[in-house]
C-alpha positions in Angstrom: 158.3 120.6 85.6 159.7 117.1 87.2 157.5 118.1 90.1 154.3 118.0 88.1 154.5 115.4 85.9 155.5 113.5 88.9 152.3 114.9 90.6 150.3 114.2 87.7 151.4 110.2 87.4 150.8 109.8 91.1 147.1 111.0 90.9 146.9 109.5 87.8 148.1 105.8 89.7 145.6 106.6 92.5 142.8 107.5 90.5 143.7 104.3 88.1 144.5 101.7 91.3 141.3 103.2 93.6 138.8 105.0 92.3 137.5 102.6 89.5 138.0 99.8 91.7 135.4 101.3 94.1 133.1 102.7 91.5 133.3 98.9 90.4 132.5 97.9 94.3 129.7 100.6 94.6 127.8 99.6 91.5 127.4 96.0 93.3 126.7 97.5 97.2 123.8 100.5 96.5 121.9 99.1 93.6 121.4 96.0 96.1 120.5 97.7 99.1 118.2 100.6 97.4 116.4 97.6 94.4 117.2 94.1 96.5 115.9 95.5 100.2 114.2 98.8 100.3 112.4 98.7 96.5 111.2 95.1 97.0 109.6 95.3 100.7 107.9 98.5 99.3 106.5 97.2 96.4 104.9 94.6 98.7 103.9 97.2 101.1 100.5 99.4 101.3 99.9 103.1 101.6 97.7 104.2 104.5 97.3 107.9 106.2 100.1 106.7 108.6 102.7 106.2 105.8 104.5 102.5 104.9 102.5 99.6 106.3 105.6 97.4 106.0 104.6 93.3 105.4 100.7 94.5 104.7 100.0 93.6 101.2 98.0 95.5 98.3 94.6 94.5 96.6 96.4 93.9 93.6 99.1 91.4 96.4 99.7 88.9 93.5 100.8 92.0 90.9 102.8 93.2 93.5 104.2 89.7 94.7 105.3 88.7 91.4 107.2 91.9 90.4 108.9 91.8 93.6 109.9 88.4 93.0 111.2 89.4 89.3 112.4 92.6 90.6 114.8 90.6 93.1 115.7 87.5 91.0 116.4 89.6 87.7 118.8 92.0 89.9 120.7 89.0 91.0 121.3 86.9 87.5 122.1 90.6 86.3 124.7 91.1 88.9 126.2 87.3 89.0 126.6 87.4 84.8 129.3 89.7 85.4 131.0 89.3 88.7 131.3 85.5 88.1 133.7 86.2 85.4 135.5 89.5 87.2 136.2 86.6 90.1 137.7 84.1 87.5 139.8 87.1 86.2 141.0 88.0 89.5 141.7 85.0 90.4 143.7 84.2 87.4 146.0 87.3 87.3 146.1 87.8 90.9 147.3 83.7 91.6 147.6 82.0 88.4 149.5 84.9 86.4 151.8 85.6 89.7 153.2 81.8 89.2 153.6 82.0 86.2 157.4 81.1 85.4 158.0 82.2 81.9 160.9 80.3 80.0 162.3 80.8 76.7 160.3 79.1 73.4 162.1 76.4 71.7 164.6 77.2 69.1 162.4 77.1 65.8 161.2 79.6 63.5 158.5 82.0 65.0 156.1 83.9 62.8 156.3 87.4 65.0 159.9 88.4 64.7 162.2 91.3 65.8 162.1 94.6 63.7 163.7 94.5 60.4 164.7 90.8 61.0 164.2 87.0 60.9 165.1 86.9 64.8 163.2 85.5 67.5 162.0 88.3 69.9 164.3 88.5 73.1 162.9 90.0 76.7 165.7 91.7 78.4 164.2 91.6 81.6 163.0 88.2 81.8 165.9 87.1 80.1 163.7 84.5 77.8 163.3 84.3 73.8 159.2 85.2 73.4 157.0 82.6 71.4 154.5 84.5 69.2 152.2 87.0 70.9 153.7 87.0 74.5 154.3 90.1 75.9 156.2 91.7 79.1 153.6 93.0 81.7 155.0 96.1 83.3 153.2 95.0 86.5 153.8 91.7 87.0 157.2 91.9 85.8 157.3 89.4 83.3 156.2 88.3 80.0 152.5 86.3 80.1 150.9 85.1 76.6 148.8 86.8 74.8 148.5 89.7 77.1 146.6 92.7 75.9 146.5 95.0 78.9 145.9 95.9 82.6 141.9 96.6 82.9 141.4 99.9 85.2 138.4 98.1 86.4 139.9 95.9 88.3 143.6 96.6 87.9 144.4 93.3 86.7 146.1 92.1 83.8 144.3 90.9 80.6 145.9 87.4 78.9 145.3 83.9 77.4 144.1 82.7 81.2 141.4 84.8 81.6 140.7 86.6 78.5 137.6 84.5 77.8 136.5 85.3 81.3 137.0 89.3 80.8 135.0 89.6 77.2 131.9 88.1 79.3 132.5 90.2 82.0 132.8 93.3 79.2 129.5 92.1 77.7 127.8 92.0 80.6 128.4 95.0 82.9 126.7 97.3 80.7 123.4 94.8 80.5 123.8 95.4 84.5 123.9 99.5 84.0 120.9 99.2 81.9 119.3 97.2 84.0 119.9 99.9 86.6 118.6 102.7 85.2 115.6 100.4 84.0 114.6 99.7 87.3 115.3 103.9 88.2 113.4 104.5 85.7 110.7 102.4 85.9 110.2 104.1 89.9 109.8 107.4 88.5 107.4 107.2 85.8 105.2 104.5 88.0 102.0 106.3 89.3 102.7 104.6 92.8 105.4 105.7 94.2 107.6 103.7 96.2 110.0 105.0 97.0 111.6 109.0 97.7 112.3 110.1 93.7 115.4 111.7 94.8 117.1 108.5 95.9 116.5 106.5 92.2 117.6 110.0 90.2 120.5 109.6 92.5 120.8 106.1 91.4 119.6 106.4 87.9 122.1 109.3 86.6 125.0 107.4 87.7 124.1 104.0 87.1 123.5 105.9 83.1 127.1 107.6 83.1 128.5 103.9 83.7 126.3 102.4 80.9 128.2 105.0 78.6 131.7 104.3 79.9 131.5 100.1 80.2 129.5 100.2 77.1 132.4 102.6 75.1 134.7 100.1 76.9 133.1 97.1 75.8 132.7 97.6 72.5 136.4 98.7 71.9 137.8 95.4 73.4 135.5 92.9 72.2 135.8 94.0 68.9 139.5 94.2 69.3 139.5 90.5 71.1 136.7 88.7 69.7 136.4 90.1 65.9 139.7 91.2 64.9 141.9 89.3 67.0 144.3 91.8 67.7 146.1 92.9 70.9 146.5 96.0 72.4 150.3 96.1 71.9 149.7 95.0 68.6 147.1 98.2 68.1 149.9 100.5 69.7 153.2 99.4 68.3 152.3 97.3 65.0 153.6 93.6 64.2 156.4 91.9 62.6 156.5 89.0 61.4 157.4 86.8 58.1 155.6 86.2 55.2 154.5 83.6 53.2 158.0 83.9 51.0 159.7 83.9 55.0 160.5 87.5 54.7 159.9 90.1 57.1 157.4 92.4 57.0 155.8 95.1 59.0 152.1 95.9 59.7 151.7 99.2 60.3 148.0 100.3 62.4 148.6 103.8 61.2 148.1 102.8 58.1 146.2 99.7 57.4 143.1 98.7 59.3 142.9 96.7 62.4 140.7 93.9 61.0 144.4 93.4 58.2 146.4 92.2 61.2 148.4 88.8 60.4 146.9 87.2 63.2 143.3 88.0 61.9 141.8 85.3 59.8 137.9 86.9 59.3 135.6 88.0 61.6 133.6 84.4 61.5 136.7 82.9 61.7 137.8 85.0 64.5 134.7 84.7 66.4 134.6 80.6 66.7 138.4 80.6 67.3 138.3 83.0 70.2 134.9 81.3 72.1 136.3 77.6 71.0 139.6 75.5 72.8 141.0 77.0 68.7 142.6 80.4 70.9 145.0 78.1 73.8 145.5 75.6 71.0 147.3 78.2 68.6 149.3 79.9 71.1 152.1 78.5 72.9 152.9 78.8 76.7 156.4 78.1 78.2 156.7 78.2 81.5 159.0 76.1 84.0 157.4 73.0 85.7 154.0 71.5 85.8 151.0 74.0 86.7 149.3 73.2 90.4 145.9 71.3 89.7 144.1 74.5 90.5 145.9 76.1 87.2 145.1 73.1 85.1 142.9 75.4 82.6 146.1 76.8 81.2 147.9 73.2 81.2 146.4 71.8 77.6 148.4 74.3 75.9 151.2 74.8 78.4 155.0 73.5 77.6 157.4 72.5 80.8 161.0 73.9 80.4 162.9 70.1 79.7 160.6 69.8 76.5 162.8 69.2 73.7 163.5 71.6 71.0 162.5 69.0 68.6 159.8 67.8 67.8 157.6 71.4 66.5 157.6 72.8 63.8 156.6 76.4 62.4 152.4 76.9 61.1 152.9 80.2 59.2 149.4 79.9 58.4 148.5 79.9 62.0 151.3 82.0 63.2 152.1 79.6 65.7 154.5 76.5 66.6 152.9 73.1 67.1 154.0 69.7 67.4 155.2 67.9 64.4 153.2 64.6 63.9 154.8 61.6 64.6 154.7 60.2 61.4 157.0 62.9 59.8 160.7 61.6 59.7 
């Protein structure tokens, strides 16, 4: 029984760690080579009795001209609107999130609290007190802010660095898939044929089995992130936190809808906070000396470790500590 479950978790890691990874890399390498290179220089080509007259140009050239030119600049704005952001998302767990020095949150009152308590939530492996909505990622091995999860897409981690970044990317890799199968389709239904029919079906039915998996994918997490402002450990394990009367209380996602979270503040509301500098201004990020000026996105809402406990004070509306004003004795 140990046997196979441990079988079953290593297949399971390699089909998580490789296989999406690569379908990810494929859906970038054959729809460029079959719509980019081989589609566009027959679309431009004529037929004769000898076959392909590469670089000889139709009757109708300037028809054939101009959807090879849209063919071939759609395919690349199509491709760029969502690798643009998977590179700023890799970049940002894979360099940003690995220097990341997480250190405890000042000693004031926190609106996210441990169970049944009024105490500050403690990481036992990182050894820190947790500011609201920072959580420990198993695979980077210590606690980032506002992380959500690790995407099997890219197996990176999701958090306040580069979560902007990935609900782009989400939104626009199934536009991409469409796009695909547009173009597939579009081959096989077109009375001249430009191509071998086989090689678009075999581009077409996969390219339509991706649309339904980013598309399922995308619509979970961005209304998750973006319109009920609510975490995936959140989703899984529920939230406590105090109330307005500073009591604790429990939200439970078995029983009370996802959109009732204590973080959520509307959907409209929700929306211009997460697309708007509102999201890094309303969650705190400690972390141990001054970011590199490559990481300076993060640094507007970043704390260094020698900042004085005093000083913030507790926003229960917000959930979140900021700094007291300077007027306030």
């Amino acid at each position: 029984m140990a046997f196979a479950k441990e079988l079953w978790e290593t297949l399971r890691a390699a089909v998580w760690g490789a296989f999406f990874p690569f379908l990810l890399f494929a859906q970038v390498v054959v729809p460029v080579y079959l719509i980019d290179v081989r589609l566009t220089m027959f679309v431009l080509a004529a037929r004769d009795d000898e076959g392909w007259a590469m670089y000889n140009m139709p009757k109708d050239s300037g028809t054939a001209l101009g959807a090879a030119i849209a063919v071939a600049v759609l395919s690349k704005v199509f491709l760029l609107l969502w690798v643009i952001p998977l590179g700023y998302c890799l970049w940002s767990y894979y360099w940003v999130a690995r220097r990341w020095k997480p250190v405890s949150a000042p000693k004031t009152p926190t609106k996210q609290v441990k169970a049944h308590s009024q105490e500050r939530r403690y990481c036992d492996r990182c050894k820190i007190f947790r500011g609201d909505r920072t959580y420990h990622c198993r695979d980077n091995e210590k606690c980032l802010p506002y992380y959500d999860h690790t995407c099997f897409w890219w197996t990176g981690g999701v958090w306040l660095h580069n979560v902007q970044a990935y609900v782009v990317f989400l939104f626009f890799l199934p536009v991409y898939h469409l796009y695909i199968f547009g173009i597939s389709l579009w081959v096989l239904i077109s009375p001249k044929k430009y191509l071998q029919a086989n090689v678009y079906i075999a581009l077409g039915v996969p390219s339509i089995l991706a649309l339904l998996i980013s598309g399922g994918v995308a619509f979970v997490y961005i209304r998750h992130l973006v319109f009920w402002n609510i975490l995936d450990n959140e989703v899984d394990h529920g939230v406590w936190y105090l109330n307005d009367d500073g009591e604790a209380q429990f939200w439970d996602p078995k029983k009370e809808h996802s959109s009732t979270n204590p973080w959520s503040k509307g959907w409209r509301a929700n929306l211009r906070a997460f697309f708007s500098n509102e999201l890094r201004d309303t969650i705190e990020c400690y972390h141990q000396e001054e970011m590199p000026i490559l990481l300076r996105p993060l640094e507007v809402t970043s704390r260094r470790a020698n900042a004085s406990s005093t000083g913030f004070e507790s926003d229960i509306e917000l959930g979140t500590l900021v700094r007291r004003s300077q007027s306030t004795a």
